[in-house]
FIRO-595429 format. One record per residue (C-alpha): residue number from 1; residue in three letters; chain; x, y, z. Coordinates in pm, 1 decimal, padded with zeros to 6 digits. Each point is the difference from the previous one (the first is absolute). Example, Ala and Ser with C-alpha at 12.3 -4.5 7.8 and 13.67 -1.06 7.14 Angstrom:
PT   k   r c        X        Y        Z
PT   1 ALA A  01230.0 -00450.0  00780.0
PT   2 SER A  00137.0  00344.0 -00066.0
This chain:
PT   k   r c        X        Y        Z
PT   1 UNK A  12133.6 -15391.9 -13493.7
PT   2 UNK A -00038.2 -00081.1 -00391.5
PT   3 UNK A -00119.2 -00285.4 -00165.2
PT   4 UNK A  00091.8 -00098.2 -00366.0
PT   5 UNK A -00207.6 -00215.3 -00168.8
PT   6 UNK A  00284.1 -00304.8 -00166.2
PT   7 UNK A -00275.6 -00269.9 -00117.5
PT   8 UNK A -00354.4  00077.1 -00082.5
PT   9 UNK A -00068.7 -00310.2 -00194.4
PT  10 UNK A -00136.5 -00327.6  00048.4
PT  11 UNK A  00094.9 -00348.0 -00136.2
PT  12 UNK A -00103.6  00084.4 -00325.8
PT  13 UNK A  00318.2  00113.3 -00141.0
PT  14 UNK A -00007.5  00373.3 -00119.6
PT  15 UNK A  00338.8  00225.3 -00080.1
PT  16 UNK A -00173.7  00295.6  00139.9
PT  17 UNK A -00075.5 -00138.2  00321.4
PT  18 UNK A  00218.6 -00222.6  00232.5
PT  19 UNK A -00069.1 -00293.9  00190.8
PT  20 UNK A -00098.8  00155.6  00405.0
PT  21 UNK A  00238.3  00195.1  00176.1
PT  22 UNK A -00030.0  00305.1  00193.1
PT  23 UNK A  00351.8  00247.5  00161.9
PT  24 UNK A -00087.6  00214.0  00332.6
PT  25 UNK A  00283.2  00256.0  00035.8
PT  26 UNK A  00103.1  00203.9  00276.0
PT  27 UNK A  00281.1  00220.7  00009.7
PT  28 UNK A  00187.4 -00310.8  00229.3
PT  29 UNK A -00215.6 -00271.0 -00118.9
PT  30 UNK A -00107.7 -00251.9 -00350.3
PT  31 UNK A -00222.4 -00248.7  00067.5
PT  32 UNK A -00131.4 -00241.8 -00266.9
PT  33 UNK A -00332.9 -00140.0  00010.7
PT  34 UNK A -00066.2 -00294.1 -00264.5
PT  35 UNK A  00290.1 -00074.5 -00275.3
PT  36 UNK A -00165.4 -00099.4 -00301.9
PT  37 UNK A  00109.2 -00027.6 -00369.7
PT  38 UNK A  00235.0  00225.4 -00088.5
PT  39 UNK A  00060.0  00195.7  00340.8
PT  40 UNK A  00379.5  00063.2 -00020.7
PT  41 UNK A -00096.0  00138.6 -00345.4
PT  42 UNK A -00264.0  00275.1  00112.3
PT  43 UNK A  00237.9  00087.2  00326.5
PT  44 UNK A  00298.3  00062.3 -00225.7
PT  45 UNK A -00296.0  00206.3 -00222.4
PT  46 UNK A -00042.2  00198.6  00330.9
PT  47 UNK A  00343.3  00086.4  00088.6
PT  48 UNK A -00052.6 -00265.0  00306.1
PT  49 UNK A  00244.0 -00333.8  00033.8
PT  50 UNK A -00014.5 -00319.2  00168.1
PT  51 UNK A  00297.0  00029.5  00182.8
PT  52 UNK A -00193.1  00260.5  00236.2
PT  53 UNK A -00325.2 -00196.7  00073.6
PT  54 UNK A  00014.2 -00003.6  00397.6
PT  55 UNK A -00318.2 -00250.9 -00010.8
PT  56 UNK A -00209.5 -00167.1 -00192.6
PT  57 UNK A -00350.4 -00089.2  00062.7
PT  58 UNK A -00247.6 -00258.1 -00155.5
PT  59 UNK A -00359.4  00030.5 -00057.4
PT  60 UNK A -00012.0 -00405.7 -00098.6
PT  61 UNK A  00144.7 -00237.8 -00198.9
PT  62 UNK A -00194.6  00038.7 -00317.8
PT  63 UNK A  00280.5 -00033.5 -00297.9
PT  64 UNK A -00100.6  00347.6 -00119.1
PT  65 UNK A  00126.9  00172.6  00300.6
PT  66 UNK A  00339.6 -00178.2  00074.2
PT  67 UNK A  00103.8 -00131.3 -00304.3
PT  68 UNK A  00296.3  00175.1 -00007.4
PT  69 UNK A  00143.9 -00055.1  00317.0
PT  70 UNK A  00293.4 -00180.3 -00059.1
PT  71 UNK A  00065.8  00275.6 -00288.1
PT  72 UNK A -00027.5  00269.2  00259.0
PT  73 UNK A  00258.4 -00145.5  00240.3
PT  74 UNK A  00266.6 -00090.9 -00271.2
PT  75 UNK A -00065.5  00337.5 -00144.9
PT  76 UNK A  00114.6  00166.5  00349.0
PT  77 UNK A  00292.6 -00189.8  00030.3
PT  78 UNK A  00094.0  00088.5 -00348.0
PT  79 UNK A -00058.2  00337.4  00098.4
PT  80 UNK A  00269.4  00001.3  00344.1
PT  81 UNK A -00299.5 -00064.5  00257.9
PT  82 UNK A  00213.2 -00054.7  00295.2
PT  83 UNK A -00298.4 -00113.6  00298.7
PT  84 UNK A -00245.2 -00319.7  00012.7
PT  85 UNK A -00364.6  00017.5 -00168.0
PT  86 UNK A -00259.9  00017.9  00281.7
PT  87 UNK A -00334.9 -00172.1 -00165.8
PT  88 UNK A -00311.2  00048.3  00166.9
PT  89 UNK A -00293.4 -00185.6 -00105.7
PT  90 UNK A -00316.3 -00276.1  00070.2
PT  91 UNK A  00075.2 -00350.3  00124.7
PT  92 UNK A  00183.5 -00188.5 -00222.1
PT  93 UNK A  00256.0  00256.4 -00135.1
PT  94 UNK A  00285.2 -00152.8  00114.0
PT  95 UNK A -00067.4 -00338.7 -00117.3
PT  96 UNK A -00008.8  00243.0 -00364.9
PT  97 UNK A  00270.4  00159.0  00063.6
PT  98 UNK A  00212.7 -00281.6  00037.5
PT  99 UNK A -00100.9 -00214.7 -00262.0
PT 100 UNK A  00065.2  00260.2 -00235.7
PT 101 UNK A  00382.1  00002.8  00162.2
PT 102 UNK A  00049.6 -00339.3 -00035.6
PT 103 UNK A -00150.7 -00006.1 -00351.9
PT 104 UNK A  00287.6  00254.3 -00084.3
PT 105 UNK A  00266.4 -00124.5  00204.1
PT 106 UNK A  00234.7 -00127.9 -00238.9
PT 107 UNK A -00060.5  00302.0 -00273.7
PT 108 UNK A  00052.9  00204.1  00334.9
PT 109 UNK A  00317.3 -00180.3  00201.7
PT 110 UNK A  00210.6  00023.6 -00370.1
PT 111 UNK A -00049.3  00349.7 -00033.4
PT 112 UNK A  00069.9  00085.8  00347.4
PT 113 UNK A  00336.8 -00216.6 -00023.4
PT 114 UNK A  00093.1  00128.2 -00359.9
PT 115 UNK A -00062.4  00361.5  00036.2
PT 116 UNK A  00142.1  00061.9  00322.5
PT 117 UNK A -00193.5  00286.4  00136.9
PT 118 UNK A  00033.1  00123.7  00363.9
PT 119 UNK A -00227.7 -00089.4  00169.6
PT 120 UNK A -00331.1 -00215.9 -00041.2
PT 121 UNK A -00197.3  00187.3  00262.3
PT 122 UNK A -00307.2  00110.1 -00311.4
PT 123 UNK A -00020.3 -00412.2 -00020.1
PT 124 UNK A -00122.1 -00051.7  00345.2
PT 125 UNK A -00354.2  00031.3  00139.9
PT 126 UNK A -00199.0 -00005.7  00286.9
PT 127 UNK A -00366.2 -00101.2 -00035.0
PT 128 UNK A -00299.3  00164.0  00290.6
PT 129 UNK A -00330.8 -00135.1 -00104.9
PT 130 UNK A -00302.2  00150.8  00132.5
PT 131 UNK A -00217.9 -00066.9  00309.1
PT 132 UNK A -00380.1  00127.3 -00096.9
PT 133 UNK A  00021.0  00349.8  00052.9
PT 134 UNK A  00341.1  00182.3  00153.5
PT 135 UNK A  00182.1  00274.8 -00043.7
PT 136 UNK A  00413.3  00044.7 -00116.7
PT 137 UNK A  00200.9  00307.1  00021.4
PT 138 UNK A  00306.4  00021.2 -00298.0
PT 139 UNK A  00190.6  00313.3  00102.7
PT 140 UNK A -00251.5  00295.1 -00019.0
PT 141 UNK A -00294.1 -00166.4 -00155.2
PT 142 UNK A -00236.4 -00197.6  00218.4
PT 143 UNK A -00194.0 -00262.6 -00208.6
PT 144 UNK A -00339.0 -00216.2  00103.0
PT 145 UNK A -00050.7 -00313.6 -00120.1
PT 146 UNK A -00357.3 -00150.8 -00051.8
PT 147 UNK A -00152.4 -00254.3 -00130.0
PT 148 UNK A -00219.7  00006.6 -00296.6
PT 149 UNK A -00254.2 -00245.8 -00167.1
PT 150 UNK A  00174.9 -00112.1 -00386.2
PT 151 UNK A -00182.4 -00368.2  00077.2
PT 152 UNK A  00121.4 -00262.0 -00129.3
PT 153 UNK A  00304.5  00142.2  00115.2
PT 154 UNK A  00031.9 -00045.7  00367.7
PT 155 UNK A  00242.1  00253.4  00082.6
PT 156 UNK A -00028.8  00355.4 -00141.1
PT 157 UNK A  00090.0  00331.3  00141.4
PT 158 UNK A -00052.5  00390.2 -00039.3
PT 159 UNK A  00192.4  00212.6  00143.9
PT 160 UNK A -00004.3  00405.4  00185.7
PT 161 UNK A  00313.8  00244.2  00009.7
PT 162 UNK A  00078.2  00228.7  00212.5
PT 163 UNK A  00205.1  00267.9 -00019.5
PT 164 UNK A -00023.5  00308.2  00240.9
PT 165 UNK A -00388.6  00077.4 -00048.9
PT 166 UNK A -00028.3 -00162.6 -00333.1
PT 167 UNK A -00176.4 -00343.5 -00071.3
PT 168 UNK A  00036.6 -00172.7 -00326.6
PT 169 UNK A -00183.3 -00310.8 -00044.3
PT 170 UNK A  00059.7 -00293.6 -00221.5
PT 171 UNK A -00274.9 -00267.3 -00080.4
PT 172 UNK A  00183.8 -00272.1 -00160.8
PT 173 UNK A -00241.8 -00247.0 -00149.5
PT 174 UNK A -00334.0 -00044.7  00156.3
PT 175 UNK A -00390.9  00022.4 -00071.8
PT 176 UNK A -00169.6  00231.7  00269.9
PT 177 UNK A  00012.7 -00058.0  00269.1
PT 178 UNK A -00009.3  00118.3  00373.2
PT 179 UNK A  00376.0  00034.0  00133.1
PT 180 UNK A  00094.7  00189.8 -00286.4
PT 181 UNK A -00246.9  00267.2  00025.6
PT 182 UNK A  00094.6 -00018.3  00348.5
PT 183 UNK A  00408.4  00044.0  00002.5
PT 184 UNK A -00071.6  00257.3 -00300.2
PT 185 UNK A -00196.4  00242.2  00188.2
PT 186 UNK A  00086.9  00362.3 -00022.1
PT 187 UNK A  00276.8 -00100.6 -00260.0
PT 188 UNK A  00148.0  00319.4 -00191.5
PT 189 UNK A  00084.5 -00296.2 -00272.0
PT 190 UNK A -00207.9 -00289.6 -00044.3
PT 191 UNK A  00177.0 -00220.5 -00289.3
PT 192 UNK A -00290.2 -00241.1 -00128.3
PT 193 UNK A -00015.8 -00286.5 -00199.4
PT 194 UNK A -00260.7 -00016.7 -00290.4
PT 195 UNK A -00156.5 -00238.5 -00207.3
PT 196 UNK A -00148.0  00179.9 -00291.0
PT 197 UNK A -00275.5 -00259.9 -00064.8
PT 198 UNK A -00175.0  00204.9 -00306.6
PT 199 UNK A  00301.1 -00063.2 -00143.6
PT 200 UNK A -00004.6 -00367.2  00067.6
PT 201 UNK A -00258.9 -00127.6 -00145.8
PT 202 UNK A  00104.9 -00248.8 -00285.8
PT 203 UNK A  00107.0 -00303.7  00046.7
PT 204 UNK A  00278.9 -00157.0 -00246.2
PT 205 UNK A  00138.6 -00352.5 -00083.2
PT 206 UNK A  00128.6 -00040.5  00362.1
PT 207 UNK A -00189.4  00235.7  00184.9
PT 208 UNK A -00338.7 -00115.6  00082.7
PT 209 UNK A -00312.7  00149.7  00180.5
PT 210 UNK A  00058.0 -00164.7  00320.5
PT 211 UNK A  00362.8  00181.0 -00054.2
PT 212 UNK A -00095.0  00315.8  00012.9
PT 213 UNK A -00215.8 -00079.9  00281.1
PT 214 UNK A  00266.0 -00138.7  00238.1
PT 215 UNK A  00250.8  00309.5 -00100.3
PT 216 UNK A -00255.0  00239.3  00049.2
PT 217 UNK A -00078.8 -00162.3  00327.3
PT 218 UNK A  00299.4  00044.2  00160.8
PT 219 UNK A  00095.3  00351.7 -00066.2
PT 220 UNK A -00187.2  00358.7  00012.0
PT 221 UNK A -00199.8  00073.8 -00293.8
PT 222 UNK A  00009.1  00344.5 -00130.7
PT 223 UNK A -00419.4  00052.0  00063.0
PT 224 UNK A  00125.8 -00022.7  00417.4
PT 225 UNK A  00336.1  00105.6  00016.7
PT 226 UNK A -00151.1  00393.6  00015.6
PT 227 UNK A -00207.4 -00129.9  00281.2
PT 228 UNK A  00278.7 -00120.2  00204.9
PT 229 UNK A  00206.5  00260.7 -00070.3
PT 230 UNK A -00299.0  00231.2  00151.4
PT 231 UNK A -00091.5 -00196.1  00310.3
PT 232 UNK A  00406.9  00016.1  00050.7
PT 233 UNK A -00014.6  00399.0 -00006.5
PT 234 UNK A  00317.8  00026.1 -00171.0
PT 235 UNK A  00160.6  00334.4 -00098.3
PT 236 UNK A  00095.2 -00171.1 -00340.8
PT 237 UNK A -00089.6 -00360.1 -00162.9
PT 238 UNK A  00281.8 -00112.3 -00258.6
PT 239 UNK A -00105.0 -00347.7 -00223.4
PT 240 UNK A  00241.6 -00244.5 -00123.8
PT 241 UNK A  00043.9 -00382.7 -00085.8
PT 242 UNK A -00242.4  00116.1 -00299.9
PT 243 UNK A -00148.7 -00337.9 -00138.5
PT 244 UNK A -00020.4  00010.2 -00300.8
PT 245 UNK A  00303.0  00279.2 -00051.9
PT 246 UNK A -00178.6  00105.4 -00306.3
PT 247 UNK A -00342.2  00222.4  00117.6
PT 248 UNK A -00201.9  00269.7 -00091.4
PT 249 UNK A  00166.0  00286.6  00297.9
PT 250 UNK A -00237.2  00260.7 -00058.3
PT 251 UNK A -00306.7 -00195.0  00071.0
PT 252 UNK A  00166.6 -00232.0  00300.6
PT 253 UNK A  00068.8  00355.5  00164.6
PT 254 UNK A -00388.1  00076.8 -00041.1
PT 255 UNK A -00112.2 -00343.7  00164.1
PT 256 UNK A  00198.5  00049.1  00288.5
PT 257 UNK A -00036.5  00341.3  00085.8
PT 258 UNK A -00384.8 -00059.9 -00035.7
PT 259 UNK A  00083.1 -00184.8  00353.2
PT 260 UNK A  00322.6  00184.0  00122.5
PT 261 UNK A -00090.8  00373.8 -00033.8
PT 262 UNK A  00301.9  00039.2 -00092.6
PT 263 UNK A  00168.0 -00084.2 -00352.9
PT 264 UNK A  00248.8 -00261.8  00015.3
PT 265 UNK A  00377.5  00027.6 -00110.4
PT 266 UNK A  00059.2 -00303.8 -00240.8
PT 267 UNK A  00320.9 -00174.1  00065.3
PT 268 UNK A  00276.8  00029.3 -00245.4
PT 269 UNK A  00340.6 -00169.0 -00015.6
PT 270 UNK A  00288.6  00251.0  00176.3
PT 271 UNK A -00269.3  00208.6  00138.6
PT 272 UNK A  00131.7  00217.9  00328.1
PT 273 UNK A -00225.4  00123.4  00261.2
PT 274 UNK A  00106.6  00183.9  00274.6
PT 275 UNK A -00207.3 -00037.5  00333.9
């Protein structure tokens, strides 16, 4: 099993890194977690295409991590997808989904009527959203769903891989919180949020105190994420969805391996690991 890093970014826009997305590979199997800005970009970057996503999952609806769905789907018909897009994701994804269809519909009925292509297969979907906790197999990968705590939002998910005797587990969005350390027990992989809150410390013309309070509040800040990672006894702790993208690496290693024992692989855009 592999997993390349596509998006390591955050809202904040950065060329370096992405908006959230995330490709587990198997020799039979790509599955997609999170399409953010500029997805189609980073999987063409990795020799990967969306014409041979067989699923993809959601870890919520925040704009940073599906943005670019309707790019993604148009992108795989333009690139002779030939099956229907199975979407999993929290309550309420299909009611996305198809708003986002009929938004396009008339951009999307005259090209399918001018250009003639064979078949319109990469233009269907089917929508699963989650219970609370459950469990999905896609070909030879075996995937847990669980829910996480991102409050406000009221549906957010992490999710565990499994592939032969390998775990790889995915955090999405969340503060700490019980069910993740849970579901990530024993992970070889842990991939972690982190909110670098040294490095988020001024506030600006639209960004006030009580801003960077309610940000922080809602994701893992880099003085626990080592903690987690170590209560989780994972093999190997990978960070991503960096806010800010712009940090001091060296010392954010420091601060978590303080807690983690362990030092910390920061995330990078078209990073590979195999598992």
């Amino acid at each position: 099993m592999k997993l390349t890093l596509l998006g390591t970014g955050c809202p904040s826009i950065d060329y370096k890194r992405c908006g959230s997305s995330n490709l587990i590979t198997t020799k039979k199997t790509n599955i997609l977690v999170d399409c953010g800005s500029g997805v189609t970009q980073r999987l063409n970057e990795s020799g990967n295409t969306s014409a041979d996503i067989d699923a993809l999952f959601l870890t919520h609806l925040h704009s940073d991590h599906v943005i670019d769905l309707y790019q993604l789907i148009i992108s795989s018909w333009h690139s002779d997808r030939d099956s229907i897009w199975r979407i999993y994701g929290p309550k309420g994804t299909k009611k996305f989904v198809d708003q986002i269809f009929v938004a396009w519909k008339s951009e999307r009925e005259l090209r399918i009527s001018y250009e003639k292509r064979k078949s319109k297969k990469a233009l269907k979907y089917k929508v699963y959203e989650f219970h609370k906790t459950g469990s999905i197999a896609i070909n030879d990968i075996k995937i847990k769903y669980f829910e996480v705590d991102h409050k406000p939002v009221k549906f957010a998910y992490g999710f565990s891989f499994f592939y032969k005797n390998k775990k790889l587990t995915i955090s999405g969005d969340t503060r700490p919180c019980e069910s993740l350390m849970q579901n990530a027990r024993n992970s070889d992989v842990l991939l972690h949020e982190v909110f670098i809150e040294y490095e988020m410390n001024k506030t600006s013309k639209l960004r006030t105190k009580n801003t960077l309070h309610n940000v922080k509040e809602y994701h893992t800040p880099s003085n626990l994420v080592g903690k987690v990672a170590k209560l989780t006894n994972c093999k190997k702790l990978v960070l991503t969805h960096f806010v800010p993208t712009r940090f001091n690496a060296l010392r954010l290693k420091k601060i978590v391996k303080q807690d983690f024992g362990k030092e910390p692989i920061i995330g990078e855009d078209l990073l590979t690991i195999n598992i």
